[in-house]
N, C-alpha and C positions, 0 to 999 in steps of 0.2 A: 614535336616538330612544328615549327612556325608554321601556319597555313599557306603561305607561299609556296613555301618549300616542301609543303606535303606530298602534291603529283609525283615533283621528281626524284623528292628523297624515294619516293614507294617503290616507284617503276624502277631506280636503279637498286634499290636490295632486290628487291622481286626477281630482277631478273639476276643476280647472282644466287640470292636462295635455290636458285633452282637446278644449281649443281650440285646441291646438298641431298643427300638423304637424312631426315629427320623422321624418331615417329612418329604418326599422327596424334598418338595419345598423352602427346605434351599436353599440360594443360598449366593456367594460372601465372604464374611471372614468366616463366621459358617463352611464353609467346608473345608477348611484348616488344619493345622496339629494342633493349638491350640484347634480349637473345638471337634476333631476327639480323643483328649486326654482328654479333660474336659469331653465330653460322655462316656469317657471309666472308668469314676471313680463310675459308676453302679455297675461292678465286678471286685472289689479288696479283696486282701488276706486278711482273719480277721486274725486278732492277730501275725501277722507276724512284727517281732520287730528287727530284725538282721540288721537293717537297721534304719538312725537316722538323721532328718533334725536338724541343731541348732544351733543358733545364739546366738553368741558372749555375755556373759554375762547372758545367761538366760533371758535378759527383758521380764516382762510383758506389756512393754508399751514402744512404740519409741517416740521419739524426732522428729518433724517436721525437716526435711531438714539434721537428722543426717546419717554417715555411717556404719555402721555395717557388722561385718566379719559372712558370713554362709557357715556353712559346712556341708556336704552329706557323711555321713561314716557307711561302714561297721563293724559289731563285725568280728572279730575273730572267726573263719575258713572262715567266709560269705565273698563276696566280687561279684562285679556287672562291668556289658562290657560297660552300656550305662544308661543314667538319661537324663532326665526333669525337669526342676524348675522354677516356675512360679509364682508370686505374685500378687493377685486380691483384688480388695477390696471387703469385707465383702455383699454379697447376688447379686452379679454380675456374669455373666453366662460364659465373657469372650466371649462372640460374636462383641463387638468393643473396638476401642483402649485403649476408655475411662474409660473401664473398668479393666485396670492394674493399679496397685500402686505402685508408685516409681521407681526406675529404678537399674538394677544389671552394674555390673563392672565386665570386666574380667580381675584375675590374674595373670591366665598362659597362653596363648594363645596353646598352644599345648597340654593342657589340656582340655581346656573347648570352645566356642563359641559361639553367637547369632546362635537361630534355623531359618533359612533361609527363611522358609513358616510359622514363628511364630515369629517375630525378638522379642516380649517382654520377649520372653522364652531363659534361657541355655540351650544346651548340649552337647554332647562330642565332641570333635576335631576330633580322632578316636578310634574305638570300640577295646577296650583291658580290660585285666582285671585291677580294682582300687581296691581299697578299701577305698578312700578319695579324697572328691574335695574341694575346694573353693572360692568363689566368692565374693566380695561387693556386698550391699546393699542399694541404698543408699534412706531413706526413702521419703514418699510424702509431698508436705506441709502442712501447720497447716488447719483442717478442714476436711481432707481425710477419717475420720474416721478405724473402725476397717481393719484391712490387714490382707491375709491368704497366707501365703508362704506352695506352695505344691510340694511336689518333687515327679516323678516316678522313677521306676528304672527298669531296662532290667538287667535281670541275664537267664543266657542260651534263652530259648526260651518264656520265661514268663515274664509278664510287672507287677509289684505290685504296687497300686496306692492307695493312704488313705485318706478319705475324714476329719480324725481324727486320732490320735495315733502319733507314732514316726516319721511319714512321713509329718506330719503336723503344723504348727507354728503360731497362731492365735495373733496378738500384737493390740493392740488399741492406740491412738494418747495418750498421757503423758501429763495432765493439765498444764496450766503455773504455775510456782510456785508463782508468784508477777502479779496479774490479773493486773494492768495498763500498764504493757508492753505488747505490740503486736508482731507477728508474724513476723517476721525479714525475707525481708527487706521490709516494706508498698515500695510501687512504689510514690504514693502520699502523703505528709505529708497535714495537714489541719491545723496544729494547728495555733495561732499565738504569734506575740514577739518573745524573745528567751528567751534560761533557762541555767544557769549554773551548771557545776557541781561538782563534785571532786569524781576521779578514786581512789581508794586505794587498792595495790597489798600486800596479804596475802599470805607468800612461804608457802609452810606446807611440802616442799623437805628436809627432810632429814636422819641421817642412823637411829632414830628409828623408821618413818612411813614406807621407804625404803629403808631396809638395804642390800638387796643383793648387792654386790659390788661397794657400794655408796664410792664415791670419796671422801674421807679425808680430805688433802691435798688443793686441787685446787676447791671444790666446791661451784658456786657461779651463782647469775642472770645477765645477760650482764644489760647495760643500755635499760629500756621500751623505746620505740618510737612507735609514733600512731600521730592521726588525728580525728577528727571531722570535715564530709565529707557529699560528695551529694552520690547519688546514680550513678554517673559517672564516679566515681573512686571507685576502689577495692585497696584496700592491698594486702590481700592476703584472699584465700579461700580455700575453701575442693576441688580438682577436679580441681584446677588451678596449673598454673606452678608459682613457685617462679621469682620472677624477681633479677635482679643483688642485690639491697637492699639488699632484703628479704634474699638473701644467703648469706652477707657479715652478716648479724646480726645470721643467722643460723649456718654460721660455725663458725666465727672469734667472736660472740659477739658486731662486731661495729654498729653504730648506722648510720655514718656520710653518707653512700651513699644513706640511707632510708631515713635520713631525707632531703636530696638534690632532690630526686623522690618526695617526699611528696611537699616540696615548688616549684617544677614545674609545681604543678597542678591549680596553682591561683586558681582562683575564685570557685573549687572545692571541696577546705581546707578551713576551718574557724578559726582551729584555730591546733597547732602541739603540741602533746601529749609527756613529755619526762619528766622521773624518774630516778633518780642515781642508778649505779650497786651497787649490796650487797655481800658483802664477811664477813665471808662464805652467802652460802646461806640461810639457818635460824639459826635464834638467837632468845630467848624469846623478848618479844614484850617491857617489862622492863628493857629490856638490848640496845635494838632497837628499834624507833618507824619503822612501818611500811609504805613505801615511798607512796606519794600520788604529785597526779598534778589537776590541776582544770582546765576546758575546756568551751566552749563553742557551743551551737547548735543553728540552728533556722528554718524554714520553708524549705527551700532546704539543709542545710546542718544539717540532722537529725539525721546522722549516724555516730558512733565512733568503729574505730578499734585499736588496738595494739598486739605488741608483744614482747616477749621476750626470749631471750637464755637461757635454763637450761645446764651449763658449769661444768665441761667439757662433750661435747657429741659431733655425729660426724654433727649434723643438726638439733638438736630437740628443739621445742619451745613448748609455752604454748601461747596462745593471745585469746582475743576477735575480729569475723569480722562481721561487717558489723553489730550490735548491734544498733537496732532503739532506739531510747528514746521517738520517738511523738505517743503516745496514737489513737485507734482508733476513742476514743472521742474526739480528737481535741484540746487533753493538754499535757504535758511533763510528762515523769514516773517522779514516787517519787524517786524510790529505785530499781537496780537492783543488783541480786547477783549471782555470777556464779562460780561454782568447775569446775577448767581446769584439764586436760589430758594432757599429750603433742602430738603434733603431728609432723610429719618429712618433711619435706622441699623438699624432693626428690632431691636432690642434691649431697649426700653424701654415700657409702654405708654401713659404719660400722654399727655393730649392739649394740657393748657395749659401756659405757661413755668415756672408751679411745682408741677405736679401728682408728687405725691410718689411715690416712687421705687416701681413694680412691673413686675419685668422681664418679656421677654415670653416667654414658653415653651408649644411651643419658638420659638426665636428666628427672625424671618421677614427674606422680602428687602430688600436696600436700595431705597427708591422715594422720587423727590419728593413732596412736601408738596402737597397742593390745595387748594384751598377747598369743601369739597365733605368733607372728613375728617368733621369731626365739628363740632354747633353750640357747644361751646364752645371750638374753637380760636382763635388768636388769628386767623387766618387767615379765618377762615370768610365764604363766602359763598353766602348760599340761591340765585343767579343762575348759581353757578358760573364766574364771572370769575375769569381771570388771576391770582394772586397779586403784588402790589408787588416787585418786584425788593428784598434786603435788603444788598446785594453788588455792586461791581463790580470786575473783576481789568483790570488792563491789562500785558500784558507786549511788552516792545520789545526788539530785537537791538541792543546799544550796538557786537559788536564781532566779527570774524571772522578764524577763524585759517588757515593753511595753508591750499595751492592751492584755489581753488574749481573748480566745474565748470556751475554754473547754466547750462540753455540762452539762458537769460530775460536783456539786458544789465542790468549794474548802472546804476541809477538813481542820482538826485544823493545821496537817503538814503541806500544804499547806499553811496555810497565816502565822505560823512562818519560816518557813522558808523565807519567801519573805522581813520579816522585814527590815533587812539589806540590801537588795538590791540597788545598787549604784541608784544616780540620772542620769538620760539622757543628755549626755550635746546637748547644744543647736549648732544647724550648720545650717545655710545659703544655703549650698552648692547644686546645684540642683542635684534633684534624679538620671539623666542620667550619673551623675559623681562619678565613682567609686574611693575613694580615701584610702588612709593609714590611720593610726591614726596621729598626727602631734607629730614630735620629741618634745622632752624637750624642752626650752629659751636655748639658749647659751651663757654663762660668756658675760658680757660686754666688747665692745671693748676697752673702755676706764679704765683704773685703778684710774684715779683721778676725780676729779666734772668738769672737760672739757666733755661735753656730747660725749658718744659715740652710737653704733648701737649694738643691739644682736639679733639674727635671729632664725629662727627655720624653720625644713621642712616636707614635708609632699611627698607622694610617688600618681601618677596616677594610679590606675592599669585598668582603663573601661573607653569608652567613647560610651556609648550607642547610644546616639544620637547627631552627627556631627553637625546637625544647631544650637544644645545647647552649647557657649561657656563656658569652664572648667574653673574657678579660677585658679590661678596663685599657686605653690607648692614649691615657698617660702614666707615667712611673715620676715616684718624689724617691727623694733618699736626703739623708743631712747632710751639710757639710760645713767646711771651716772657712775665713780666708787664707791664702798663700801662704805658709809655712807656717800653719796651727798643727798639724797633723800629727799626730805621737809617731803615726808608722810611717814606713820609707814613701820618699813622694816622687820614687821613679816610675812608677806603673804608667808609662806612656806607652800607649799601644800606636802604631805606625802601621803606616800601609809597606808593600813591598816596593823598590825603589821601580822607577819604570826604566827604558831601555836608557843608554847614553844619545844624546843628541847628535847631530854627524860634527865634525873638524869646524873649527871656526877656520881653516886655512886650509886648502886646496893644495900648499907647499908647504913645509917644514913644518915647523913649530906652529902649534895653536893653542884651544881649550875646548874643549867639550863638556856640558854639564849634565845632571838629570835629578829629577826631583821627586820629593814625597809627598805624603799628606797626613796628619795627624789623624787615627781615625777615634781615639777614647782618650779623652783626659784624667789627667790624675784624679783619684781618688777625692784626693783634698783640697780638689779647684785649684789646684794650681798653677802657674803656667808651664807648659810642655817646653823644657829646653834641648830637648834633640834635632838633629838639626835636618830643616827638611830641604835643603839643597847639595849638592855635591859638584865639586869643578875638579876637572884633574889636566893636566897636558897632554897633548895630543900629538903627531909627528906625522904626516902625512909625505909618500915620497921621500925616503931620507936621503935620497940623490941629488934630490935639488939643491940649491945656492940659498944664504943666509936672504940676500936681497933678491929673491924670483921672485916672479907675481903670474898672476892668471891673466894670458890674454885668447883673445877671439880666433879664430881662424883667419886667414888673408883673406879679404877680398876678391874682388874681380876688378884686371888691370884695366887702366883706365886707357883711350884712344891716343893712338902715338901723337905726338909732340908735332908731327910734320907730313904735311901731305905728300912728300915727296923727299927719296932720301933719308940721310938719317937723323933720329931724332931719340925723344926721351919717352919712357912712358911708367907709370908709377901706380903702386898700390897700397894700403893700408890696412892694418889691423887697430883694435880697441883695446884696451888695459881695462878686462874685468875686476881683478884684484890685486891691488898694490901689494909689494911685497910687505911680512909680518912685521918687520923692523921700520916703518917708516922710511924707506929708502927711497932714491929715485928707482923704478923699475927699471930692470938691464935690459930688457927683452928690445926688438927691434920691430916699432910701429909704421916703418917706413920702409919701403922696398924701391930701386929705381933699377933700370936697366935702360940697354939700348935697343932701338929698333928700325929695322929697315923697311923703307914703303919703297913703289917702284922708282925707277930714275926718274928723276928730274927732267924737264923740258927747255926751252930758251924762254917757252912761254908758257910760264907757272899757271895753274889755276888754283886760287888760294878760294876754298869754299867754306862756308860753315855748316856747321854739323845737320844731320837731316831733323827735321821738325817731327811733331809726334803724329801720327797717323791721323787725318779726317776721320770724322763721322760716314761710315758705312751710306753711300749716295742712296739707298732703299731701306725702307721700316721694315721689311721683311722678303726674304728669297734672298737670291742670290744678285748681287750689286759690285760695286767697284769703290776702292779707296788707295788715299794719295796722300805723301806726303813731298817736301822742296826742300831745297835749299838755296841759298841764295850766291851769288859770284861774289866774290871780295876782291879780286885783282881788279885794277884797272882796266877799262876797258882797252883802251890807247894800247897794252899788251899783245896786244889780237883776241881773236876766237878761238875761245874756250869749249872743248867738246866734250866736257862733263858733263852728263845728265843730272840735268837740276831737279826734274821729279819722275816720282817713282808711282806706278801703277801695281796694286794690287787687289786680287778677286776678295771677295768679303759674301757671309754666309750667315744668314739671321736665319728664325724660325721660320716655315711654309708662311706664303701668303693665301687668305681667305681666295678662295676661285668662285665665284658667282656661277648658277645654272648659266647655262646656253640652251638657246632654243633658235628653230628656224623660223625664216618667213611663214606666215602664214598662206595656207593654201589657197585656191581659188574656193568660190562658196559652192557648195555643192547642188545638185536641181533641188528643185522643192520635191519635197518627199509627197504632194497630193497635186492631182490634174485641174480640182477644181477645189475651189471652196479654201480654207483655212490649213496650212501647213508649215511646214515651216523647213529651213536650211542649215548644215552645217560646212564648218572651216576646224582645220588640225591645222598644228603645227609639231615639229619632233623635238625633243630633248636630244644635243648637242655634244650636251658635257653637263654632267653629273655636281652638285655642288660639293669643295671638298676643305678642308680647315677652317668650318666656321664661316662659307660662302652662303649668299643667299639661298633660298631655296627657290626651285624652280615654279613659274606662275602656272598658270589655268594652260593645258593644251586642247582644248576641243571648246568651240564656241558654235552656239546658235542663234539662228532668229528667225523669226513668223516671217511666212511669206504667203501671199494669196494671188493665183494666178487669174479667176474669174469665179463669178456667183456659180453656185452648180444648181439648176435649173430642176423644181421637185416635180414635175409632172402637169404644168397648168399649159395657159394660154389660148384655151377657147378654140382651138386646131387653128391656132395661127401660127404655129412654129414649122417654119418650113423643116424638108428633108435632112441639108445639114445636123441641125440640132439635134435632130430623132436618131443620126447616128452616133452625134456626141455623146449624149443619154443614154444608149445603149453600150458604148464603149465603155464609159462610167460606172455602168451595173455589172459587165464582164467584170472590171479591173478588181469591183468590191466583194464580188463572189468568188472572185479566185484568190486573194488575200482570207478573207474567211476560208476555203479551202483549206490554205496553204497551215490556216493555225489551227484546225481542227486535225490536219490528215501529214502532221511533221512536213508540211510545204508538197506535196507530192501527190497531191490530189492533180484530177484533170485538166488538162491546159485549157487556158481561157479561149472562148471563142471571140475573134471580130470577125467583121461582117468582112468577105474577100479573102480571110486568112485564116490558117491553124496556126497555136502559138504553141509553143513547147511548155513544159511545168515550168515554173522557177528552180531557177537550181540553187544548190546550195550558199547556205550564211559563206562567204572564204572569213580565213581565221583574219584576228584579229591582231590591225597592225603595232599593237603597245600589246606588252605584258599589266602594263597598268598606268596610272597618269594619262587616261583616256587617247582611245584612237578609233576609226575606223573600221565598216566590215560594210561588203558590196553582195550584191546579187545580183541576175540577170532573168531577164525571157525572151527568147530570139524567135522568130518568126520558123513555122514546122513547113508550111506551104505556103504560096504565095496564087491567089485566083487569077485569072483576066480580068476579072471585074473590081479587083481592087483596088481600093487608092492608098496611092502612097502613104498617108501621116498612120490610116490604123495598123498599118502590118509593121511597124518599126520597131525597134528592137527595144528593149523596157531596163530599168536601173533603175534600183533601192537602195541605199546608204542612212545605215544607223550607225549609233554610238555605240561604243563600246567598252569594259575597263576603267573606268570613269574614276576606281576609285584612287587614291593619291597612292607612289610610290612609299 
């Protein structure tokens, strides 16, 4: 607990603890500051709701390993000095460690803090008035069951704590949506073979799902890169820092330095995941197929990552990390399917799709995107709802190799899918020897039937075991040129065709192609004449008309034709694709109608259109903007009672508030009657500094003050009587101070000559909590003689400083 807020966080548990019965014979964590608050949720306020724990999206149920935004806020007028926030899991007392769930993030550091005698707990930095905090969440893994996020809150001298209600946030673990994937990442895969698969990225980014300020013009997906990998290499994750890659794909789009990182990692990669960029970024799926890549996994490398850039932004991506595919059963998933968010690379710190490039330093973790960022994100929302999904991956097993061992039977998907699975070729090569796949044959050396050599090579990447000699990683064989060959010179080996490409026409008649690649040439060098392209016809819509074409949606109509009365008003579409025949398109690009404005006058005002909005009159808070237009009728007409300009409120970010302080006081007496002393002056804090306002100056000042020499005892008995009673008043005053600090101020009242004084009474408290103030004392007169004079029996004043130190 901050030192501040040690007195009153104590005194207000203390005095709830004490509706508790606890045994004494708690010892070790139980009596620390976590347990000493968990006991204290016996007496809490009922129905007290000014106050509102709540996480990000409302979920009823979290995500294994996801992160989530929570916040601790007061209503209006309410507001709190100091909180607690702590997440248990579900029928746990909170007496060991093990009984927290998940783990919190702090995002302001001079906001919030680990509780020092609680480190699972937040709370404040220091004790001020809020009205809002908050923190990360970042959930337990798969199996944790239900979690109970509870907040207290310190406002003046009372703690309020809810075992239920607004203080309270109950979330249960969120079932898998496809039961054969497992909880991400298994440490150990069991399964065996391997399985193939194919990734397919679904944008769903654009301005009708998210329209706030979605980018026109330039909107599009960088190129995907990824990997299918071991558990000893990461990409990228939630709570990690981006590496060089990771930010040249987050800011710039590029792929080339990620995939450079990615093949460094040998024998950690199995295989490198990469999808062409889409401009724009979504297009009907008939206009566009949607990009896919096919991959591979096996026993240690069971896990696929990717990412990609949603452009233009200043960092933001979308990806899958660390996505197991091997089954707790000991088989490959069928089918996974995932709705992405994006999330921010911590690199950059714009907050909208084109905010211009300033990086962030230093550079912070990788974290999702919320709404809840910032109010000009595109994202934002004051409610703190969900973010729209911008992304969906869907990846499927088409095919599996070598023995399996799944506990789980193969299902009907399961053995079609396997149909097609390639044959194993056969190799020789000992197990200890890690090698490439072997290049292609290369063209023969020779171009005529004089025999020549073609070679082919293959790469080492392992050599396990040294006393095992490795094969040799080139291969000769003879050969002839082009039609030497005694035997048949069809042995062209071919890859498998890949998908068909989508319609070259959106209407009727088109073409569609798809293509192969040679993977083993003949025998006898000769050239491969099977054919590695195919086109066939295509027919898209066979309702349509010979001459249709693709056009845009209408527009928005354009302002009537006439201020007054009736007139014309007219809208427009675009001709995306001309019909397949060269024809003129039939469609219709032009729209007019009629339109009625009010009646008409004797005395028209013909205006022109309003101008575009001023510049907001303030750099920040709340301001005013305007925009005109100007009269076009003649004046000779009459008067015109159009309003020509328009007044509207305008809202930029808080403006910096500077401390306030008051006048300074009058100076106060010199704290000595004789001799060397000195004075002070306070002044108060006002208002508090707040967005980046100054901070508040010095409030308590002093200075030397000396009222008269203080006389040590001379003079030859020339000091008359006056003196001798000054001198002796002087010696009372320094005996009774001595007293006062030897005996807690409360020693015997000082004697003057004519009078008893009373003791000093008490220090009074002090008028600042801190940023220096004030504290007074008194000594009044007990008895007053005949024989005394006025100036010794007067009443006495002390003022020190106090709190001095800064808030």
């Amino acid at each position: 607990v901050p030192p501040s807020l040690q007195p009153l966080a104590e005194m207000s548990v203390v005095g709830l603890i004490a509706c508790v019965d606890e045994p004494s014979e708690r010892a070790g964590k139980s009596d620390g500051y976590c347990s000493r608050i968990l006991r204290a949720q016996g007496t809490r306020n009922e129905g007290y709701n000014e106050f509102r724990l709540r996480v990000e999206g409302d979920p009823e149920n979290y995500q294994p390993g996801s992160t989530y935004r929570v916040t601790l806020y007061a209503s209006s007028p309410a507001y709190f000095r100091g909180f607690t926030l702590i997440a248990l899991r579900e029928g746990r007392e909170g007496d060991k460690e093990e009984d927290y769930a998940g783990n919190f993030q702090i995002i302001d550091e001079e906001d919030t803090q680990f509780m020092i005698n609680c480190p699972p707990a937040v709370t404040e930095s220091t004790p001020r008035r809020r009205t809002r905090i908050q923190v990360f969440w970042t959930a337990p893994p798969s199996s944790s069951g239900c979690v109970t996020l509870k907040a207290s809150i310190v406002q003046k001298r009372i703690i309020y704590f809810q075992d239920e209600g607004s203080l309270t946030k109950r979330m249960c673990e969120k079932e898998s949506l496809y039961g054969e994937t497992t909880e991400k990442p298994l440490l150990d895969c069991c399964a065996c073979g391997t399985a193939k698969y194919r990734v397919t990225f679904y944008g769903n980014w654009s301005e009708k799902v998210h329209p706030k300020d979605y980018p026109r013009r330039a909107n599009h997906w960088s190129a995907i890169i990824g990997a299918s990998h071991s558990k000893n290499y990461v990409l990228w994750e939630y709570g990690g820092y981006a590496s060089e890659g990771i930010k040249k794909v987050a800011e710039l789009g590029s792929p080339v330095s990620m995939e450079e990182e990615i093949r460094q990692k040998g024998d950690d990669v199995l295989t490198v995941i990469k999808m062409k960029a889409q401009w724009p970024a979504w297009q009907p799926l008939n206009v566009r197929a949607a990009p896919s890549a096919e991959f591979s996994v096996d026993r240690t490398r069971h896990l696929m990552s990717f990412l990609t850039m949603l452009g233009p932004s200043p960092d933001w991506n979308v990806g899958l990390s660390a996505e197991d595919l091997c089954t707790k059963e000991c088989g490959w998933a069928q089918r996974v399917v995932q709705d992405m968010i994006p999330w921010d690379a911590g690199t950059d710190n714009g907050v909208t799709y084109e905010s211009p490039n300033k990086p962030t330093v230093p550079q912070e973790k990788i974290r999702p995107l919320t709404s809840l960022d910032h109010p000009q994100s595109p994202f934002y929302d004051p409610e703190g709802g969900a973010i729209t999904p911008v992304a969906r991956v869907v990846v499927e097993r088409i095919a599996r190799k070598g023995e399996q061992c799944n506990v789980v039977p193969d299902n009907v998907d399961d053995i079609v899918a396997d149909i097609a699975q390639e044959e194993k070729e056969e190799d020789d090569t000992p197990e200890t020897c890690i090698y490439s796949n072997w290049s292609p044959w290369s063209a023969c050396s020779s171009a005529t039937c004089d025999k020549g050599k073609r070679m082919r090579q293959r790469m080492l990447k392992a050599q396990l075991d040294l006393s095992v000699p490795c094969p040799h990683t080139q291969d000769f064989e003879p050969c002839m040129g082009p039609g030497c060959s005694d035997e048949e010179g069809s042995t062209c080996t071919m890859s498998e065709w890949i998908t068909w490409s989508p319609c070259s026409m959106s209407c009727g008649m088109g073409l569609r192609s798809r293509e192969r690649y040679v993977k083993q040439f003949p025998d006898d060098g000769s050239v491969c004449t099977l054919p590695t392209e195919e086109n066939e016809k295509c027919i898209v819509n066979e309702e349509c008309t010979p001459n249709s074409c693709l056009v845009t949606e209408w527009g928005e109509w354009d302002s009537c034709s006439a201020t007054c009365g009736l007139g014309m008003k007219r809208r427009e579409r675009m001709v995306k694709m001309p019909p397949p025949d060269g024809s003129i398109c039939g469609a219709e690009v032009l729209e007019v109608e009629k339109c009625m404005m009010p009646e008409c006058h004797t005395i028209p005002c013909m205006l022109s259109p309003w101008s575009d909005w001023s510049d907001c009159s303030v750099t920040c808070g709340k301001g005013m903007r305007t925009r005109q237009r100007v009269l076009k009728s003649p004046v000779e007409l009459g008067e015109c009672t159009e309003d020509l300009e328009q007044v509207e409120k305008c809202m930029l970010p808080e403006c910096p508030t500077d401390c306030m302080v008051s006048e300074w006081t009058e100076w106060s007496e010199c704290n000595k009657s004789c001799g060397k002393g000195h004075m002070i002056r306070t002044r108060m804090v006002k208002l508090e500094p707040q967005f980046g306002g100054d901070s508040c100056p010095e409030t308590v000042q002093r200075k030397k003050c000396k009222i008269r020499k203080c006389n040590r005892g001379g003079g030859q008995g020339q000091v008359n009587s006056d003196e001798k009673k000054r001198r002796k008043e002087a010696r009372e005053k320094r005996r009774s101070k001595q007293g006062g600090r030897q005996g807690e101020e409360t020693t015997s009242p000082a004697e003057h000559p004519g009078c008893k004084m009373r003791p000093w009474s008490s220090w009074t408290d002090c008028t600042k909590l801190c940023g220096g103030g004030i504290q007074e004392r008194l000594m009044t007169a007990k008895k007053r003689l005949k024989s005394a004079q006025l100036p010794s029996c007067k009443d006495r004043k002390e003022i020190r400083a106090c709190n001095v130190y800064p808030c």
